[in-house]
N, C-alpha and C positions, 0 to 999 in steps of 0.2 A: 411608564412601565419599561423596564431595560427590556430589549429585542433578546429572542434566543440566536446562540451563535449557530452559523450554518459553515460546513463545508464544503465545498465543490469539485469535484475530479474531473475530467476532460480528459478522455481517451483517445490517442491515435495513434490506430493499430497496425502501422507500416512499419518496415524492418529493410534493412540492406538486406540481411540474410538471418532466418530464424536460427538462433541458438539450437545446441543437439540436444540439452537438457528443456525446452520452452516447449510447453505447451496453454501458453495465454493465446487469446484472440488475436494475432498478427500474424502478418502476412508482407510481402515482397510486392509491393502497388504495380498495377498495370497500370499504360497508357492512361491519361487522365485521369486516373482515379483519386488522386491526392487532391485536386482540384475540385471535386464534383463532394467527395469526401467532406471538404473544409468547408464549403457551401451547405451541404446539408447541416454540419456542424451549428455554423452561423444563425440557420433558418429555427434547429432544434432549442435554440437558446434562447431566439427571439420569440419565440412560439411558447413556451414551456415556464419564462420566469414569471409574465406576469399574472400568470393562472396560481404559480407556486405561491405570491408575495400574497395573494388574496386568501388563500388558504391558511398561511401562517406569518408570523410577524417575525421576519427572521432578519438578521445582518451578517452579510458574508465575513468570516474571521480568517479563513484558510480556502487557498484555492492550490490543487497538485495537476501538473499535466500528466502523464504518464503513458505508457505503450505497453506492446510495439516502442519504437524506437521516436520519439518525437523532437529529438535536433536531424533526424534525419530530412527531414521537411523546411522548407524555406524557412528561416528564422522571421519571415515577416506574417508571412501566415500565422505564425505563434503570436504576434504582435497584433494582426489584425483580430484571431479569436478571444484574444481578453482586452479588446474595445468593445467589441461586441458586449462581451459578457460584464464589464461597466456602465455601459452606455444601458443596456437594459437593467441591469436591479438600481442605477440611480432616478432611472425611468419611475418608479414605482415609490409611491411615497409611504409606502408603508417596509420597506423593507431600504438597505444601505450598501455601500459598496466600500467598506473601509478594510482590507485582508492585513492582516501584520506577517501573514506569512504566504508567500506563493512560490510554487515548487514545481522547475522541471528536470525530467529524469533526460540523460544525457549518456550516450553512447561513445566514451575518447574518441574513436575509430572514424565517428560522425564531426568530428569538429575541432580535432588536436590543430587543425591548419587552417581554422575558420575564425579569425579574433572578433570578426566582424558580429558574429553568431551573438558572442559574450555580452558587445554594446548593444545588440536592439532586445536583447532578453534585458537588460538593466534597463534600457528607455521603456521595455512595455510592464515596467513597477514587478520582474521575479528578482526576488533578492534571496532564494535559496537555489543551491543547483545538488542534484545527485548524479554521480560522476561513476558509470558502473566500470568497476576493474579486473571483482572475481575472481583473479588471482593473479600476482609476480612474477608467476612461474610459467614460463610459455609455452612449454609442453601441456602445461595443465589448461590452459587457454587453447589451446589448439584439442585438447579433449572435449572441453567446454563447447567448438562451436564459434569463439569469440571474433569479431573482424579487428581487433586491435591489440596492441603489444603496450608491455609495460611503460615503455618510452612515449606512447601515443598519451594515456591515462597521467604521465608526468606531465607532458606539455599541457595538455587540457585544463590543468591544475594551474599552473604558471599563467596560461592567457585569461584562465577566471578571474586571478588572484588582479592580474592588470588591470580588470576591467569593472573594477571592485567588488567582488562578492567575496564576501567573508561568513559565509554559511553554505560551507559544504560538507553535503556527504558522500561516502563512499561503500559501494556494497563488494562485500566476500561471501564467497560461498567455503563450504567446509564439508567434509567427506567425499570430493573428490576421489576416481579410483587410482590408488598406489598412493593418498596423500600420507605421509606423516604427520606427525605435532610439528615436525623440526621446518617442514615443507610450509608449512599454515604461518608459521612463527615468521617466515622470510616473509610474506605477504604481507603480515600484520606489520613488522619492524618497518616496509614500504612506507605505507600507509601512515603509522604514526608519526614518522619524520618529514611529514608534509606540513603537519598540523593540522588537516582536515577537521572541524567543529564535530561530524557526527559519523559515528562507524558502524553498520550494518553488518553483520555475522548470520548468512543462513544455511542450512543445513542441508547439501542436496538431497532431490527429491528423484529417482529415476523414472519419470511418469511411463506408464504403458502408452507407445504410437507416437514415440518420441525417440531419434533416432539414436539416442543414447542409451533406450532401454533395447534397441538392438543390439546393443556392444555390449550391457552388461545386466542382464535379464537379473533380477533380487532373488528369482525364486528359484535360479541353478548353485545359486551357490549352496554349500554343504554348512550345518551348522556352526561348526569351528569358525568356519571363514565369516558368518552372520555377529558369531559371537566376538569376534575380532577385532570387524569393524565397532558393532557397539563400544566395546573397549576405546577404540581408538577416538569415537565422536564424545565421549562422554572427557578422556584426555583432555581434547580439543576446547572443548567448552568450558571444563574447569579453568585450564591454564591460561585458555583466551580472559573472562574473566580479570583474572590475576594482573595478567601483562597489561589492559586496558585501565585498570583501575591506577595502578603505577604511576599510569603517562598520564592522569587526570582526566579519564573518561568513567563517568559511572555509568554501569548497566542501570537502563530505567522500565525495559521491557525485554523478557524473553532473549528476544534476538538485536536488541540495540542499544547502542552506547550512545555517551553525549558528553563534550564539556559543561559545565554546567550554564545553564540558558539555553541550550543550544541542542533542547530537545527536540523531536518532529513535530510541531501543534497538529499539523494534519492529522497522521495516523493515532492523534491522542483520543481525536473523536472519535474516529470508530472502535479505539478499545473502552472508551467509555459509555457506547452507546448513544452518542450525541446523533443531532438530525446531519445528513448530508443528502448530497443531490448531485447523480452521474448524470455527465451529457459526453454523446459518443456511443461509438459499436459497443455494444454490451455491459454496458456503465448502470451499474448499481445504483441505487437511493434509499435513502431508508429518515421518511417524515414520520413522527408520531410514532407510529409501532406498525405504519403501514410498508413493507418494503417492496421495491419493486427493480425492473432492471429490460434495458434494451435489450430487443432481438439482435444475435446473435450475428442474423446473415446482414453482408453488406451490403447485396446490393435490396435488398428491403428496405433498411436503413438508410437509404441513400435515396429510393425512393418514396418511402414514408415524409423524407422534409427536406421533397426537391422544388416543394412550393405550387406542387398542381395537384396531391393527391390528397382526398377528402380525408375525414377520420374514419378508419374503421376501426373496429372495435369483434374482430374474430382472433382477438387472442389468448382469450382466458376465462374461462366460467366461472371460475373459482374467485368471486370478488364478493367483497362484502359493502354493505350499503353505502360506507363512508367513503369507500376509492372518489375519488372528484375525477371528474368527464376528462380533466388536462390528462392525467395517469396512463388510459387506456392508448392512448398514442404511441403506434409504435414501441408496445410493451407485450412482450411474449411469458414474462412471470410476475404476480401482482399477489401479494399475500401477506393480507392480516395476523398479526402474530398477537395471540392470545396469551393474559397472563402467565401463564405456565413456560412459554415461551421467554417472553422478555426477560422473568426472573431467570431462565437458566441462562441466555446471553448475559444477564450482567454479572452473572459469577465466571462465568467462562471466560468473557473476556477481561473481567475484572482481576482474573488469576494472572492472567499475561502480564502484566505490570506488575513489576516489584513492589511497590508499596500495596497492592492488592486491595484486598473488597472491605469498602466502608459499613460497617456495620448499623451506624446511623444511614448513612447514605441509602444503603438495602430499603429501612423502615420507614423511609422519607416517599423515597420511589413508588415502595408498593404495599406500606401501612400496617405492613406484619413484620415481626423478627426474622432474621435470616435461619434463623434456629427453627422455626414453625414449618422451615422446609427441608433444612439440609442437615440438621442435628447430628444427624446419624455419621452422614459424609465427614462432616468437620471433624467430630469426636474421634473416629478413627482414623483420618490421617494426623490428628494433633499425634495420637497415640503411636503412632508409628515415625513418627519426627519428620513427617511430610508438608506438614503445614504448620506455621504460626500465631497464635492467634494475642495479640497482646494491643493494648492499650487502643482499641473499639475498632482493630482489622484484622484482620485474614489474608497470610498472604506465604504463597509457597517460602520452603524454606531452602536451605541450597542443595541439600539431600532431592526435594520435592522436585527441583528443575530439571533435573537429571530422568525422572521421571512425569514430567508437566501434564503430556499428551493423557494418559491414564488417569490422570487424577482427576483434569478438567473436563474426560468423559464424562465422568460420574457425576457430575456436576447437573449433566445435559438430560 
């Protein structure tokens, strides 16, 4: 019987310095804390797989580190936590340790003068890197928050390229304040003439308690200037679009590009609702339709799997019979997602991909037409040239993306 493919993310949440627009789980490590961090790490992994291999019969396909800032930390620590994380699921004979894709996210700033970094990320089996850049322009960087300059994110690129990786990607952001099209284009034309395999486009967000929604609060501005920007993101996205498709990148989701092969396997499973499994400060899972996610505080976390503290189990009431005893560990949200649920994650996130929601797929999944629930939805954005519905999918149209957020509410 083929094994289901698993995910795995690995979060560490330390930063030189938190970005002005960042409001994820990281923070600036005090004294030992990167140390005692990776230990708990280690112990949470060894504690946690082989409860998870017994429960289901999975094989790891995609493994992503991600932050906070994770080359900021000794590039061997990075090397020690995915022996670990081998050494335990080949431990297990019901589950395997074969990833065709492992991905860590990279800060230029952290590592343009580190080539050494490059070699023990290649000796510990990551053969993708994401290389954040956010933008060319270094005024706009210096908006941003950013600890590095365009020339840092070039070098970075050059000592990966040496050190063999041929699967990179790069992230931008886009609506920036004062950006233009013309401003985004310079970024873009960067970027492309690297050749970097995969290009990320996301759209700022100015979160509230973020020192960037100090400088520019959404809800002072006056409609005109609301309506401007719109104009101006909606610019941005068409012509990004255009320009990446040119250079031979095709948009395959929402917010990312790729040459071809050269899509993110990771982030494919969670828009297709595939199992994964966070290990780390506030690292999601989602087995079966059960999802669940670490607490949030570190030093809990730090003392839940510093190897002397029992199981408790005063995190959630809210459980249902099937949670398995490994789950409650050091888990402050646990929750069963009921039919009604699942089907609206798989239209919702099945919209985020361009080729969209299989219509088979839908009645394979949950044994009814996707029609017996969403008729109404569909019919009326077909009618409105919001959606397409041809040859047994569903899938926004280019009209629809411009509007995604709204449609894929209705979904929910």
């Amino acid at each position: 019987m083929m094994k289901k493919k698993l995910a795995v993310y690995i979060h560490i949440p330390f930063c030189v310095k938190k970005c002005a627009y960042c409001d994820f789980n990281s923070a600036k490590p005090k004294n030992g804390q990167i140390d005692l961090y990776v230990s708990s790490l280690k112990n949470e992994i060894i504690s946690m797989v082989p409860s998870l291999m017994k429960m289901s019969d999975h094989s790891v396909d995609t493994v992503y580190i991600g932050g906070g800032t994770p080359s900021m930390i000794d590039a061997h620590f990075i090397e020690d936590v995915l022996a670990i994380l081998k050494e335990a699921f080949e431990k297990e004979t019901a589950g395997s340790y074969k990833p065709s894709e492992i991905t860590i996210e990279c800060n230029p700033g952290t590592v343009f003068d580190k080539e050494d970094n490059f070699v023990i990320y290649r000796r510990a089996g990551i053969n993708r890197l994401s290389l954040g850049l956010q933008s060319a322009n270094e005024e706009e960087l210096a908006i941003l928050g950013r600890i590095h300059t365009r020339e840092d994110w070039k070098r970075s690129v050059k000592l990966a390229r040496y050190a063999g990786f041929d699967n990179i990607n790069t992230d931008l952001i886009s609506g920036i304040p004062g950006q233009t099209w013309e401003d985004f284009k310079r970024s873009l034309d960067t970027v492309i003439t690297t050749g970097v395999e995969h290009i990320s486009v996301y759209s700022l967000m100015i979160e509230e308690g973020t020192p960037l929604y100090e400088r520019y609060k959404p809800e002072s501005l006056t409609e005109e200037e609301r309506d401007r920007l719109n104009e101006n993101d909606r610019l941005i996205y068409d012509n990004t679009g255009n320009v990446l498709k040119m250079a031979g990148y095709e948009r395959y989701e929402i917010s990312n590009y790729a040459k071809p092969g050269y899509e993110c396997r990771h982030n494919i499973v969670y828009w297709k609702r595939g199992d994964y499994i966070g290990f780390g400060l506030g690292a999601a899972s989602l087995i079966g339709n059960i999802r669940f996610k670490n607490t949030d505080s570190l030093s809990e976390y730090m003392r839940m799997y510093d190897g002397s503290c029992p199981d408790d189990k005063s995190f959630s009431d809210k459980l249902c019979a099937s949670v398995p005893e490994f789950m409650l560990k050091g888990k402050n949200e646990v929750e069963c997602i009921d039919k009604n649920g699942q089907m609206a994650e798989y239209a919702f996130l099945g919209l985020r991909m361009t080729e969209g929601i299989s219509e088979e797929g839908f009645r394979n999944e949950f044994g009814i037409s996707i029609d017996d629930i969403y008729a109404d939805v569909i019919k009326r954005y077909v009618n409105m040239g919001m959606l397409i519905r041809k040859d047994g999918m569903i899938r926004l149209s280019k009209e629809g993306f411009n509007v995604s957020n709204r449609i894929m509410a209705d979904f929910l």
